[in-house]
C-alpha positions in Angstrom: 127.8 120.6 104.0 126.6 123.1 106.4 128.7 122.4 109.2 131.5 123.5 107.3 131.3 126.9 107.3 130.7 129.7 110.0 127.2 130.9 108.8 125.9 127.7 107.1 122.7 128.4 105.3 120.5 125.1 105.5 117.3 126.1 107.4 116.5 122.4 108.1 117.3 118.9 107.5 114.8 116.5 107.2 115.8 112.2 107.1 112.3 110.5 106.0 111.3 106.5 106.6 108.8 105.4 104.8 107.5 102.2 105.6 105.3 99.4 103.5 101.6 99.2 103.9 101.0 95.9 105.2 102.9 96.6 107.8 101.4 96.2 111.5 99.9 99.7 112.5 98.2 100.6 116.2 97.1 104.5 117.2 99.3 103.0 120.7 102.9 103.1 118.4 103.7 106.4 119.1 102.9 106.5 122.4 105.2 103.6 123.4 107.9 105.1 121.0 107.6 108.3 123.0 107.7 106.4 126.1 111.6 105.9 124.6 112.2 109.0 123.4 110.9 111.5 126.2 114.2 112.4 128.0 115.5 113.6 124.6 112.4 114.9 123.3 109.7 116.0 126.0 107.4 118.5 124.1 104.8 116.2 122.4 101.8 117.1 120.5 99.2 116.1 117.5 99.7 117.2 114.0 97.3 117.6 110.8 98.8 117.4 107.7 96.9 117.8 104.4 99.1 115.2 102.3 98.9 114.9 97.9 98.7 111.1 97.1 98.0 109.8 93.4 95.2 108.0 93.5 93.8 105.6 90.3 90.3 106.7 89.0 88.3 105.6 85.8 89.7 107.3 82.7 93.3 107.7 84.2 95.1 108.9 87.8 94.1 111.9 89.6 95.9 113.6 92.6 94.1 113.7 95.8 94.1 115.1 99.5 94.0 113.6 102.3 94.1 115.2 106.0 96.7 113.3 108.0 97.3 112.6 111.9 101.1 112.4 113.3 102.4 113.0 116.2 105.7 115.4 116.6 107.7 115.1 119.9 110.7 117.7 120.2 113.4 118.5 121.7 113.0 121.2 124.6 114.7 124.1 123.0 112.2 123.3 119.6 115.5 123.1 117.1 115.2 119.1 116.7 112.3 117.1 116.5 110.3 114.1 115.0 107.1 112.9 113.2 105.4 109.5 113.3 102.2 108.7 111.6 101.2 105.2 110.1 104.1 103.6 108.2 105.5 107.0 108.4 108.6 108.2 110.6 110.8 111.7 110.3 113.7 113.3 111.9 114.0 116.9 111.3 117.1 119.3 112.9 116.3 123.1 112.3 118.8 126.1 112.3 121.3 126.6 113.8 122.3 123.4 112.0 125.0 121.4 114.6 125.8 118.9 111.5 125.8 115.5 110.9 128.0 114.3 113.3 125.6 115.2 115.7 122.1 114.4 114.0 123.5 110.9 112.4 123.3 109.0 115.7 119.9 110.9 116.3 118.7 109.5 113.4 120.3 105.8 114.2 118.4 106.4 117.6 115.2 106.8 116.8 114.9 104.3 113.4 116.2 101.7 116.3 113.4 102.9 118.7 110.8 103.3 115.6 111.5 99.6 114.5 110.9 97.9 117.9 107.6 99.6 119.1 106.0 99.5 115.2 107.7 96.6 114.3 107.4 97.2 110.4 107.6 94.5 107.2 110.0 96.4 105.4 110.9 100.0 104.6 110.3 101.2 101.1 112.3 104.6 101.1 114.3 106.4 102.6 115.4 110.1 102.1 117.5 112.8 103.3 116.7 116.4 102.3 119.0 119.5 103.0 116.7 123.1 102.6 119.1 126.0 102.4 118.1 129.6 102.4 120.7 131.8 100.8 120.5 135.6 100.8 121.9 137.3 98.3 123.1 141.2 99.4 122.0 143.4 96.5 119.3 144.4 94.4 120.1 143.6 91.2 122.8 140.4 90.6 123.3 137.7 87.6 122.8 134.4 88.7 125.8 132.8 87.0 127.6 135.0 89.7 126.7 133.0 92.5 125.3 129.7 91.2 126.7 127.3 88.7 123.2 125.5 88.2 121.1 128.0 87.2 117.9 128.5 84.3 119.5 129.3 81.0 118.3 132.3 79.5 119.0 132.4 75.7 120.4 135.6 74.1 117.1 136.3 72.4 114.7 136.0 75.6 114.7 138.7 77.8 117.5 138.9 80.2 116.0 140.2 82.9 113.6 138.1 85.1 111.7 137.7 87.9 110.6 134.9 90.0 112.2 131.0 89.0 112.3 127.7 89.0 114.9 125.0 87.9 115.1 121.5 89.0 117.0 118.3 87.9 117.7 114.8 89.2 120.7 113.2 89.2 121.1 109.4 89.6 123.4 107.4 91.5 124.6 103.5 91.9 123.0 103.0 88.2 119.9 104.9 89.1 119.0 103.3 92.4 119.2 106.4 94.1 118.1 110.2 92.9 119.2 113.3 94.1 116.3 116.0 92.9 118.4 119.2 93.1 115.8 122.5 92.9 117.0 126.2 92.8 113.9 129.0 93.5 113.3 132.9 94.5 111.7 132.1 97.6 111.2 135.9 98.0 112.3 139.6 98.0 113.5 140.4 101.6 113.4 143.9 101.7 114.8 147.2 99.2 118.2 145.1 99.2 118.2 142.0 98.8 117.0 138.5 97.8 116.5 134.9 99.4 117.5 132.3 97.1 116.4 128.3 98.2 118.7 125.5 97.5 116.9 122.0 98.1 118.4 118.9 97.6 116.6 115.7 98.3 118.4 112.4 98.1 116.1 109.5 98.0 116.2 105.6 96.9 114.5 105.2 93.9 113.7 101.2 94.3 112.6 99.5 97.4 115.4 97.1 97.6 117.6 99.9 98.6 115.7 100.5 102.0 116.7 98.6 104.9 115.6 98.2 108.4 118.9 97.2 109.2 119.8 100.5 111.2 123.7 100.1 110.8 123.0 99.3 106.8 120.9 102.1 107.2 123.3 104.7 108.8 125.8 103.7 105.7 123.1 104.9 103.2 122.8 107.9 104.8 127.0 108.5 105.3 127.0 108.2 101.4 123.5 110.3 100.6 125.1 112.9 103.0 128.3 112.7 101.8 126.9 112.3 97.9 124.4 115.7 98.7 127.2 117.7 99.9 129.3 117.3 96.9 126.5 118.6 94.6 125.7 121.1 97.0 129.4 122.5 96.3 129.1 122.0 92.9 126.3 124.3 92.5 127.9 127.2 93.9 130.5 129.8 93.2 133.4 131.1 95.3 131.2 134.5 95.7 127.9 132.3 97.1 130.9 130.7 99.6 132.0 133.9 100.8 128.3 134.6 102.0 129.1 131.9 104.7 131.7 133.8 106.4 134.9 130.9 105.8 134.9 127.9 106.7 135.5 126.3 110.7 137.2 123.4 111.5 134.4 120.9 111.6 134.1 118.2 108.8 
């Protein structure tokens, strides 16, 4: 995907674990995984995260907050780093995005590393999310010009708009994996022109898809990748790849 062309516009890419609850947890796990990590990713410190979990309550479900302790260890020049909280691991690579050739093994790395110091039961999902930022030059454009997944706008609504939001996921291997594709105004940038955000999450949808097998593992993520980049493609238009400046000769 973004490796392919000059000026690729993913702003991060995130590959999530998530790992079963009654697996073993100690506040000492990601110190030892550190301990592992450290010549690749020196700069470690705390993190707080306020996290939304659906919670049961009498009369029905409610969602509910919860502040959250991980610890992030990155890479010196800040452009790659992880996260690992209980039953909770994630690689994230920032821009300028080197591609996957480059973060797959990363990944492979550190679920190896991840499995020996925590030792989990099983993993229960597994995800790989691309974020793209796409600016669009001008103040005034039609959608259908640059996407080809876009809100519909009937002929007897408006047809000018502000600020949207469309989303759909699309299932793969008979539904055992989703890809939630989104497509949002993340903002105006200035007088001239418009940031448009592409995310596309890739996740299992079961359990038995997950596997701490890392080379079983690394072959899920070949295909979400590989699966991820072909809707990415498919949701733009010849103009939106011209925005990239070409393509180089990376695959």
């Amino acid at each position: 995907m973004g490796q392919q062309y000059k000026n690729p516009p993913i702003t991060e890419v995130v590959c999530e674990f998530r790992f079963s609850d009654d697996s073993p947890w100690d506040s000492a796990i990601p110190g030892i995984l550190y301990e592992h990590l450290k010549d690749s990713f020196p700069k470690r410190e705390p993190v707080h995260q306020f996290e939304a979990k659906v919670a049961t309550v009498p009369g029905g479900v409610e969602q509910q907050f919860a502040l959250v302790q991980k610890s992030r260890f990155a890479s010196e020049d800040g452009l790659s780093f992880l996260q690992v909280g209980q039953h909770v691991l994630s690689v994230h690579a920032l821009a300028p995005y080197r591609g996957w050739q480059h973060l797959r093994p990363t990944i492979g790395l550190i679920l190896d590393r991840y499995v020996a110091a925590a030792q989990p039961a099983a993993v229960v999902r597994v995800g790989l999310r691309y974020l793209n930022t796409i600016r669009i030059p001008c103040q005034q454009f039609d959608l259908k010009d640059y996407f080809d997944f876009f809100p519909a706008i009937g002929e007897r609504l408006p047809q000018e708009h502000g600020a949207f939001i469309v989303g759909a996921h699309f299932p793969f291997d008979s539904g055992g994996d989703l890809l939630r594709t989104q497509l949002t105004l993340a903002g105006i940038t200035d007088t001239s022109s418009f940031d448009i955000v592409l995310d596309l999450d890739y996740f299992t949808a079961s359990a038995d898809r997950a596997s701490l097998d890392t080379n079983a593992t690394l072959a899920w993520l070949n295909a979400a990748h590989e699966r991820t980049e072909a809707v990415f493609e498919g949701c733009l238009t010849d103009k939106t790849r011209n925005l990239f400046g070409g393509h180089t000769n990376d695959a």
